[in-house]
C-alpha positions as CSV (number, residue, x, y, z in Angstrom):
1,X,2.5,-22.5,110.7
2,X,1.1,-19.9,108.3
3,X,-1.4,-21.1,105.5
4,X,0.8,-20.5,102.9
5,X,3.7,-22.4,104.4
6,X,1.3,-25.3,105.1
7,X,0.5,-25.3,101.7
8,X,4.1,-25.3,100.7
9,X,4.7,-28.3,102.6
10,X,2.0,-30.0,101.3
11,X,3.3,-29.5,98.1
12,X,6.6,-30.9,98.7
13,X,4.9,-34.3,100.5
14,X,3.0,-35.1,97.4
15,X,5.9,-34.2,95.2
16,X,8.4,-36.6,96.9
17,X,5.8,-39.4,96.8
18,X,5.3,-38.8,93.6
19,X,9.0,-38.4,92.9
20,X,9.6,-42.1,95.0
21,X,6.8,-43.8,93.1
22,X,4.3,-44.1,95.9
23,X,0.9,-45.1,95.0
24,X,-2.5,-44.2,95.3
25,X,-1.7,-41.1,96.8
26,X,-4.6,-39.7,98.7
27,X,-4.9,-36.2,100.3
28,X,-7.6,-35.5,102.6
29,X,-8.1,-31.9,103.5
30,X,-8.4,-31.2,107.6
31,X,-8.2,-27.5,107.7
32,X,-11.1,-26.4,109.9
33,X,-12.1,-29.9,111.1
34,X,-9.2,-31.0,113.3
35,X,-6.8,-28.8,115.2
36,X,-4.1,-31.7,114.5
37,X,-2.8,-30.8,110.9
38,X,-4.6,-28.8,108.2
39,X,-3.8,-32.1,105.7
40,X,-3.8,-36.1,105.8
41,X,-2.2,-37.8,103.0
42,X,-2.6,-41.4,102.8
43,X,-0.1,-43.8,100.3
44,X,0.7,-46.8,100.1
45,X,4.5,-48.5,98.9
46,X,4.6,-52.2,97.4
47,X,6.6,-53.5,100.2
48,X,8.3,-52.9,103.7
49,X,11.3,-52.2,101.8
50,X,9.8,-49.4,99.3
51,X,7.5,-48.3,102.3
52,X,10.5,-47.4,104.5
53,X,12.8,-45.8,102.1
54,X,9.5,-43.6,101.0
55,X,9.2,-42.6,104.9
56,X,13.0,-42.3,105.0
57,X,13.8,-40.0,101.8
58,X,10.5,-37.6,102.8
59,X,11.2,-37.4,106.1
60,X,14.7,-35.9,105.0
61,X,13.5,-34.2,102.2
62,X,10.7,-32.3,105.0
63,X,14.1,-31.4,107.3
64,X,16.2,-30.1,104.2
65,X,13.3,-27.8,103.5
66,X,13.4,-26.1,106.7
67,X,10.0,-27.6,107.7
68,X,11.9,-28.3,111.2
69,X,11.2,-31.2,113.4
70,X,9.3,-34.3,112.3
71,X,8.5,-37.6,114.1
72,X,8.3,-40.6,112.5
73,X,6.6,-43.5,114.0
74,X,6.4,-47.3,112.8
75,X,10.1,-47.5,110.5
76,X,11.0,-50.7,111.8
77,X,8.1,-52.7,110.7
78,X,7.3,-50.2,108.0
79,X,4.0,-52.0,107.5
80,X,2.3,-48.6,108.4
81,X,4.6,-45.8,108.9
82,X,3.3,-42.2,110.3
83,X,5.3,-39.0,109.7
84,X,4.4,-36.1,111.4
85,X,5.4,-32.6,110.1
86,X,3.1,-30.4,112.1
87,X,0.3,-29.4,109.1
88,X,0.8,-32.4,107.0
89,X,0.4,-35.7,108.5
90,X,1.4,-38.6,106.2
91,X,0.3,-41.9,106.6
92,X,2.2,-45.0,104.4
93,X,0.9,-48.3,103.9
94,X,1.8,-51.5,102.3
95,X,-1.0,-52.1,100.4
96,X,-2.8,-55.0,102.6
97,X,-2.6,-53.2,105.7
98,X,-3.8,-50.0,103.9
99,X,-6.8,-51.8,103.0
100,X,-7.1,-53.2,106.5
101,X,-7.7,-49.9,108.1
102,X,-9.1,-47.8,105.9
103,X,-8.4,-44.5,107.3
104,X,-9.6,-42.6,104.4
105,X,-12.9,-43.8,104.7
106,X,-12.5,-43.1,108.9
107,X,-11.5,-39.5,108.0
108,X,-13.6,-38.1,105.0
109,X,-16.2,-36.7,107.3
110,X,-19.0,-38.2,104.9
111,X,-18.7,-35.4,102.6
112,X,-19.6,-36.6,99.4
113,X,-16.8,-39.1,99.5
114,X,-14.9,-36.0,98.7
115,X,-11.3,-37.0,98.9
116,X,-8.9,-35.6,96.8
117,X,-6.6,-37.8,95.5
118,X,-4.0,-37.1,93.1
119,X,-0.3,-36.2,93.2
120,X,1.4,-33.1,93.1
């Protein structure tokens, strides 16, 4: 995947989660520092429920946009779900279990603490 279209579907990740009212939305920037995806974001939904239909909507939202393939790991608990679109990796929480595992802290390559969080 080209920068540019990497870039696009980053774009449309942290515009659906903001769009579906995830929260906390984290984006953590892996371009150069792991040959798995060029970005991590990191949210978290109130509840199974809300975390499911998040995964659910983007992950239809990421086909409809020609993004191709995804996989899509941990719906039926959807206490942590992981959706894989190639460049963008997208990790959703419920909030507990988000705390629990602290990824962002695992991944920010103790650079300043220099996450960027925001959305869209």
């Amino acid at each position: 995947m080209t920068e540019d279209r990497s870039d696009a579907l980053h774009a449309l990740v942290m515009q659906q989660l903001d769009d579906d009212q995830a929260q906390d939305i984290v984006t953590i920037d892996l371009e150069g520092k792991s040959s798995m995806a060029d970005h991590m974001v990191v949210a978290s939904g109130r509840s199974t429920r809300q975390v499911a239909s998040i995964a659910q909507k983007l992950a239809e939202k990421i086909k409809q946009d020609g993004y191709g393939p995804i996989r899509l790991e941990g719906l039926p608990a959807a206490d942590w779900v992981v959706i894989d679109a190639g460049d963008v990796v997208v990790h959703l929480f419920r909030p507990e279990v988000r705390s629990f595992y602290n990824i962002e802290r695992m991944w920010s390559f103790g650079e300043d603490g220099k996450l960027a969080a925001g959305t869209a």
